[in-house]
BALOBA-1460 file (C-alpha; in Angstrom, 3 decimals):
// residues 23
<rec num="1" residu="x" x="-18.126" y="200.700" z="176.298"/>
<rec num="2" residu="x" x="-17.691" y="197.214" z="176.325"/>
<rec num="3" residu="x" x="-20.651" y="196.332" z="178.704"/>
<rec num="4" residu="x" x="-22.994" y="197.591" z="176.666"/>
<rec num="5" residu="x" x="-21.099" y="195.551" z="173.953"/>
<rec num="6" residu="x" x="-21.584" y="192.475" z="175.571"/>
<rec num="7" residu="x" x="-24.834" y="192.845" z="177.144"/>
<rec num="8" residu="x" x="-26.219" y="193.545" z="173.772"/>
<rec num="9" residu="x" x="-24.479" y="190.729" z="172.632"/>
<rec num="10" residu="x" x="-26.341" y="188.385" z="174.981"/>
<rec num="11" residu="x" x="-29.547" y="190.023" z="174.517"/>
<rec num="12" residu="x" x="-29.443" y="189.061" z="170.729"/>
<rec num="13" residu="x" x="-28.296" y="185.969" z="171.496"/>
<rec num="14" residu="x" x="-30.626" y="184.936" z="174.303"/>
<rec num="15" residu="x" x="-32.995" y="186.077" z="171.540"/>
<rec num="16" residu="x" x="-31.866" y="183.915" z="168.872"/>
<rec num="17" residu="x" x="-31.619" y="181.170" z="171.150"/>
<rec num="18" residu="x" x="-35.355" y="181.568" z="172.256"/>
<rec num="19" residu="x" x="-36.526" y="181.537" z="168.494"/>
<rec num="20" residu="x" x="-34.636" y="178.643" z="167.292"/>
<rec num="21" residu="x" x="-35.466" y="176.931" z="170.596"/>
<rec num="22" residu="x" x="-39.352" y="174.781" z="170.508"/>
<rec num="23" residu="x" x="-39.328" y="175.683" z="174.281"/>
């Protein structure tokens, strides 16, 4: 399924994001 696809996708991301990110 795609939407598992993708919502993986943005769960890695958001992830990455939150890492590299000094918030």
């Amino acid at each position: 399924m795609t939407v598992e696809r993708g919502v993986r996708a943005l769960h890695l991301r958001r992830k990455h994001l939150q890492g590299q990110a000094p918030t």
